[in-house]
VOTOR-818624 format. One line per 4 residues: number of its first residue (from 1); their letters; for each residue x, y, z of N, C-alpha, C. Coordinates in nm, 3 decimals. Atoms other than C-alpha are relative to their C-alpha. Example, Ala and Ser with C-alpha at 12.3 -4.5 7.8 and 13.67 -1.06 7.14 Angstrom:
! residues 2
1 = as = 0.089/-0.119/0.000/1.230/-0.450/0.780/0.090/0.120/0.000  -0.082/-0.119/-0.006/1.367/-0.106/0.714/-0.077/0.109/0.073
! end
This chain:
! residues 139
1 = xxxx = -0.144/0.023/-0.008/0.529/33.653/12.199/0.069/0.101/-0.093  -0.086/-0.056/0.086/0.809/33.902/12.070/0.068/-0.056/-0.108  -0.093/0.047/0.129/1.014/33.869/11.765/0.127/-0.082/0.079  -0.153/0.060/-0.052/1.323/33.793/11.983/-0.070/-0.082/0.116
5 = xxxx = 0.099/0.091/-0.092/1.063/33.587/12.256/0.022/-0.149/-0.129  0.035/0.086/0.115/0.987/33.396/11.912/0.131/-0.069/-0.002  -0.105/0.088/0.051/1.386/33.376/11.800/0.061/-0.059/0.062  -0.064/0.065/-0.093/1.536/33.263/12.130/-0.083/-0.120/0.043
9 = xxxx = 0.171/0.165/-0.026/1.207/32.941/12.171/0.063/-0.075/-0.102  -0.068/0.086/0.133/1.359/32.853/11.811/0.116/-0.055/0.051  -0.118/0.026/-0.022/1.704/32.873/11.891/0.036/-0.125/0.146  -0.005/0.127/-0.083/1.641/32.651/12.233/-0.002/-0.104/-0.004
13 = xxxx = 0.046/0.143/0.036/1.439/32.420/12.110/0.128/-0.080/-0.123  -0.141/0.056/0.087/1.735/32.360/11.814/0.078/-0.039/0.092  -0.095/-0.017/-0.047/1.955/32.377/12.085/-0.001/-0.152/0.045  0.048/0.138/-0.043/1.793/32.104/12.258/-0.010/-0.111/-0.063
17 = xxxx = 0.040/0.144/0.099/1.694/31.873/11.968/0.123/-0.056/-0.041  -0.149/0.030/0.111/2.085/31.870/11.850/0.077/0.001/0.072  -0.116/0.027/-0.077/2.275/31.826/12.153/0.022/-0.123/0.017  -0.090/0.146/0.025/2.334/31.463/12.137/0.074/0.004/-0.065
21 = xxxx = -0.073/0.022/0.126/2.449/31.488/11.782/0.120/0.065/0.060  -0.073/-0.047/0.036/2.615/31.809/11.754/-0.108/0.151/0.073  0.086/-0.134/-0.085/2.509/32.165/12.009/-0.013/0.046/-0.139  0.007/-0.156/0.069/2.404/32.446/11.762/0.016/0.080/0.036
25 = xxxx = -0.034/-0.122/-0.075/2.593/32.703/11.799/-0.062/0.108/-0.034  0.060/-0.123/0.005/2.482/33.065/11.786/0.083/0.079/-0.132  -0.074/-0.072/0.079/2.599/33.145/11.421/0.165/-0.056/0.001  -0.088/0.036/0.052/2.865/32.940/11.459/0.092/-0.010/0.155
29 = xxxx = -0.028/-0.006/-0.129/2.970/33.040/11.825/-0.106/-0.081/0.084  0.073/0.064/-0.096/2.914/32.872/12.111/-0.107/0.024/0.129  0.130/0.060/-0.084/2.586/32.847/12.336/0.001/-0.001/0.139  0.016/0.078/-0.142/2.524/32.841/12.684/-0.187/0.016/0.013
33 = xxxx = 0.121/0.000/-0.025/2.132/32.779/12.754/0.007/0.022/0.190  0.004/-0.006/-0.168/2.078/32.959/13.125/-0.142/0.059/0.028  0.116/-0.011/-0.051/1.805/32.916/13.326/0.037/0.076/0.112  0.003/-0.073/-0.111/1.742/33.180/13.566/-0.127/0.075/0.080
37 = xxxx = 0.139/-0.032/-0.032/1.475/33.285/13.837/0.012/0.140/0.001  0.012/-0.153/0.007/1.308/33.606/13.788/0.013/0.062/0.106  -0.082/-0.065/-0.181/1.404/33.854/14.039/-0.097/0.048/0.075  0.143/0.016/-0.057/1.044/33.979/14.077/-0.090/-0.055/-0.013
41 = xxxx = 0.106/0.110/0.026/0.824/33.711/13.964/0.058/-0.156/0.058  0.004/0.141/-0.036/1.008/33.389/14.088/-0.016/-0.136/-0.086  -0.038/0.138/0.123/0.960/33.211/13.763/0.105/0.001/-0.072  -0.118/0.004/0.101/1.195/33.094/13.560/0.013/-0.011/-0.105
45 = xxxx = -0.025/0.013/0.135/1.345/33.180/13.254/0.165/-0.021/0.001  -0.106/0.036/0.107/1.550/33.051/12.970/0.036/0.054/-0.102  -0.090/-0.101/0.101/1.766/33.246/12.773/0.133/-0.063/-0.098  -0.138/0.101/0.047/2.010/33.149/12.509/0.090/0.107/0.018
49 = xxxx = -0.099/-0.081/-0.043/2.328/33.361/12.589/0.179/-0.086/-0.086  -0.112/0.069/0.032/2.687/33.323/12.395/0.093/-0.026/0.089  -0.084/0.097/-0.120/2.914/33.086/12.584/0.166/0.038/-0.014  -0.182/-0.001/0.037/3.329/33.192/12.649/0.029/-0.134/0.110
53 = xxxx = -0.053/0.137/-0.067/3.540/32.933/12.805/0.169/0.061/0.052  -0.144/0.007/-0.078/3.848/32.996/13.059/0.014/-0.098/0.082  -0.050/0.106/-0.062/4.013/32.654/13.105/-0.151/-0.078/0.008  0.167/0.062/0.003/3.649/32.428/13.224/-0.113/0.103/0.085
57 = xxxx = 0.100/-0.100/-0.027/3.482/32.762/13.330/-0.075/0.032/-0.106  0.101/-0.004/0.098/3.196/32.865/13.140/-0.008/0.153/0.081  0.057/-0.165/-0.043/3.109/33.294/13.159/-0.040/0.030/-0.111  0.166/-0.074/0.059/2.845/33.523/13.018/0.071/0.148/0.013
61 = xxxx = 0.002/-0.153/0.004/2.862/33.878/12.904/-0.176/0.071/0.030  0.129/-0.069/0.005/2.582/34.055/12.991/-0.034/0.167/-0.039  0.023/-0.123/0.083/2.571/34.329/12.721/-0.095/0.027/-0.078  0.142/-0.025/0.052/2.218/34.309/12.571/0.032/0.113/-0.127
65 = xxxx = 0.006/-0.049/0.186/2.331/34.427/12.196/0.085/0.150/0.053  0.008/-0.160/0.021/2.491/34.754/12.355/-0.095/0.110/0.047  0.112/-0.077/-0.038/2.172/34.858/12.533/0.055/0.111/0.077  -0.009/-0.101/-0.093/2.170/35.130/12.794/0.007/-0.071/0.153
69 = xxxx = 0.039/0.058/-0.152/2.032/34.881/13.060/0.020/-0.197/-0.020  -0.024/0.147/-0.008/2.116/34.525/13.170/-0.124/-0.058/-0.056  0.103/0.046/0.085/1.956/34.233/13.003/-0.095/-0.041/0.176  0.117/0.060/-0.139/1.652/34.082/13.263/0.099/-0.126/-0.001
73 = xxxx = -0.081/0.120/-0.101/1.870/33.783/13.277/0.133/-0.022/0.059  -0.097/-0.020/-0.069/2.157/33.937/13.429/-0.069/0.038/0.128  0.065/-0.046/-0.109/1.907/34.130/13.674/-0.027/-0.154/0.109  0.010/0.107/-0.046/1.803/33.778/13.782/0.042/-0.078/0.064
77 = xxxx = -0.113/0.094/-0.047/2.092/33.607/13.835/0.074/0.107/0.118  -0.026/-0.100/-0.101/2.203/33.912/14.049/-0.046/-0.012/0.172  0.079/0.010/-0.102/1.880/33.876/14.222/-0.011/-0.200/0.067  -0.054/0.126/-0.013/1.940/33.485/14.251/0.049/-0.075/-0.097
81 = xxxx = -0.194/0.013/0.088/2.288/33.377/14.161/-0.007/-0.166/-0.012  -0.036/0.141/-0.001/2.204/33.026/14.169/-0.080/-0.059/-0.144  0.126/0.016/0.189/2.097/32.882/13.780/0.060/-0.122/-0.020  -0.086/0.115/0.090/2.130/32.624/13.518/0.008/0.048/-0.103
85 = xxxx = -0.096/-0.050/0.076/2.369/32.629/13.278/-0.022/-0.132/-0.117  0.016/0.099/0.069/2.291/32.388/12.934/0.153/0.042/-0.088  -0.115/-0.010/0.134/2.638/32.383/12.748/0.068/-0.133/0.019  -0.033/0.088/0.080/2.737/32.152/12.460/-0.158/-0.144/0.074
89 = xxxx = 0.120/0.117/-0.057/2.557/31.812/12.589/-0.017/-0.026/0.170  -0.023/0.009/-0.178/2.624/31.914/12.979/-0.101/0.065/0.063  0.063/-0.064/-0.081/2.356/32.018/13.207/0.006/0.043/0.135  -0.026/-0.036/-0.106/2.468/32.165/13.525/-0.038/0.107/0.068
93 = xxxx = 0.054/-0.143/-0.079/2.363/32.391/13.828/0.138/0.098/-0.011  -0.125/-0.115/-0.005/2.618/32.699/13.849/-0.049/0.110/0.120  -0.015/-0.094/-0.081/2.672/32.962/14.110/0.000/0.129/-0.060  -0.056/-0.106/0.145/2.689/33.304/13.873/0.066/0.121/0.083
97 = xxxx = -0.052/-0.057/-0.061/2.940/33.534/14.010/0.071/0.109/-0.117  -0.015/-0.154/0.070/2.989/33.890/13.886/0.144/0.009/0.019  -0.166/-0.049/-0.032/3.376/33.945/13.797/0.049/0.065/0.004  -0.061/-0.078/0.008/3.585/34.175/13.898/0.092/0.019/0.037
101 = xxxx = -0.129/-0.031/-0.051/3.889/34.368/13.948/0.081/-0.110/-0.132  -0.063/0.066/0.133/4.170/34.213/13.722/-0.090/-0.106/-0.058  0.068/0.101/0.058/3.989/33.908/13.705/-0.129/0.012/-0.129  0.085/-0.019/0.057/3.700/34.063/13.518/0.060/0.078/-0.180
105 = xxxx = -0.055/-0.041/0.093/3.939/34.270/13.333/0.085/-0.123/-0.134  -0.087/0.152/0.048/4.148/33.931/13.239/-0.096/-0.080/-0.152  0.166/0.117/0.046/3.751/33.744/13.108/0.014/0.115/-0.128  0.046/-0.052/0.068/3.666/34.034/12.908/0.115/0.088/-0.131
109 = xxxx = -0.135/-0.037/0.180/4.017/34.115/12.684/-0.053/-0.143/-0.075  0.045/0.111/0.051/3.955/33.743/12.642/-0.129/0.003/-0.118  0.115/0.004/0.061/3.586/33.772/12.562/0.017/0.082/-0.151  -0.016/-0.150/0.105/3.676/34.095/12.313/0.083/-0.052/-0.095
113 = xxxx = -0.046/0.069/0.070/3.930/33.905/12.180/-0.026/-0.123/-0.113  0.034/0.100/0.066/3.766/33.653/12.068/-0.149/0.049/-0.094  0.092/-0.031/0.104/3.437/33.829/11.950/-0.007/0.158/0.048  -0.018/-0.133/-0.025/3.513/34.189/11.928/-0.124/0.096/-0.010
117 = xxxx = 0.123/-0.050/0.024/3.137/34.300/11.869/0.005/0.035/0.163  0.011/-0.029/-0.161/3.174/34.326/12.272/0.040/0.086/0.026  -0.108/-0.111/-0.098/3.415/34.564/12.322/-0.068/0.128/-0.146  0.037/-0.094/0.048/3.179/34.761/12.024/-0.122/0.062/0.077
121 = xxxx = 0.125/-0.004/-0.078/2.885/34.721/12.266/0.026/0.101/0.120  -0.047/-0.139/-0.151/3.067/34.902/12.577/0.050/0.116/-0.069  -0.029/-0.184/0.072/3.176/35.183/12.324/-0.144/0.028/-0.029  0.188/-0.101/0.038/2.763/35.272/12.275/-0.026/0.007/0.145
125 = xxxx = 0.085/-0.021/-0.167/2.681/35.281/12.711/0.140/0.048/0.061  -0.089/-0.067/-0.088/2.822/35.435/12.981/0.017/-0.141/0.107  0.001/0.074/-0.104/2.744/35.146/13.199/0.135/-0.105/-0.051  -0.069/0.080/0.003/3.026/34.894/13.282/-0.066/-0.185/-0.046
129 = xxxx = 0.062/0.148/0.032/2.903/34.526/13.067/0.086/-0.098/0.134  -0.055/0.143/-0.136/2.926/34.242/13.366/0.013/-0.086/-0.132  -0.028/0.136/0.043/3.107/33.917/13.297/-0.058/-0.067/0.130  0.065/0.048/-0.141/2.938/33.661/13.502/0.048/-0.148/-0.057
133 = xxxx = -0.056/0.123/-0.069/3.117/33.321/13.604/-0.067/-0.086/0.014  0.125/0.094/-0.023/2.897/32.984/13.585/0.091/-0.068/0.083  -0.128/0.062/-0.033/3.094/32.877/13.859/-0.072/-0.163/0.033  0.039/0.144/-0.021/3.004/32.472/13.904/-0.069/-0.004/0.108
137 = xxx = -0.034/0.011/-0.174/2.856/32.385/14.233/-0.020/-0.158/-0.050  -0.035/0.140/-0.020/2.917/32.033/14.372/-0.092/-0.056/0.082  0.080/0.153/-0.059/2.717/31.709/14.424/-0.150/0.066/-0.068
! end
């Protein structure tokens, strides 16, 4: 297991043990735990990912620290858009829908706004960081 394999198993399992009480957030921010199937293996992984909130939407940056290349659990959700989504004490399936056009532009002043380390991450790549939409599905 990697160092960050290792710190994201920690951070779940916290995540998990303390959502009755009180979620643990990520440093203080908030959490979304998303499960997603791999795009070439078919299994699934769990990733902890920081959680924004527009109105009772739940979205995801998928900027992997500033890398060069998407994280594997954006690739995933790409490759199937259908996941689960663990935030606060709620467990729900979600639809994950890549935003764009104003709308994406709209998520991500937001996102930047609120934790500006994001908008330091798209100043190191050329690539455009996706916001991705946990949109609910029903029943």
């Amino acid at each position: 297991m990697t160092e960050l394999q290792d710190r994201n198993r920690k951070l779940i399992d916290a995540f998990r043990i303390s959502r009755e009480k009180d979620p643990v957030p990520l440093d203080g921010r908030p959490l979304v735990i998303l499960t997603t199937t791999g795009a070439k293996s078919g299994k699934l992984h769990t990733t902890p990912v920081r959680a924004f909130f527009d109105g009772d939407r739940t979205f995801v940056i998928a900027s992997k620290g500033g890398a060069p290349s998407h994280p594997d659990w954006y690739r995933n959700l790409v490759a199937h858009p259908e996941v689960t989504a663990e935030v606060g004490k709620e467990t729900f399936k979600a639809q994950a829908v890549v935003a764009t056009g104003e709308e994406r532009a709209r998520l991500w002043t937001k996102a930047t706004t609120t934790e500006p380390a994001f908008a330091e991450y798209q100043a190191k790549v050329t690539r455009q960081i996706p916001v991705v939409i946990l949109e609910r599905r029903k029943g």
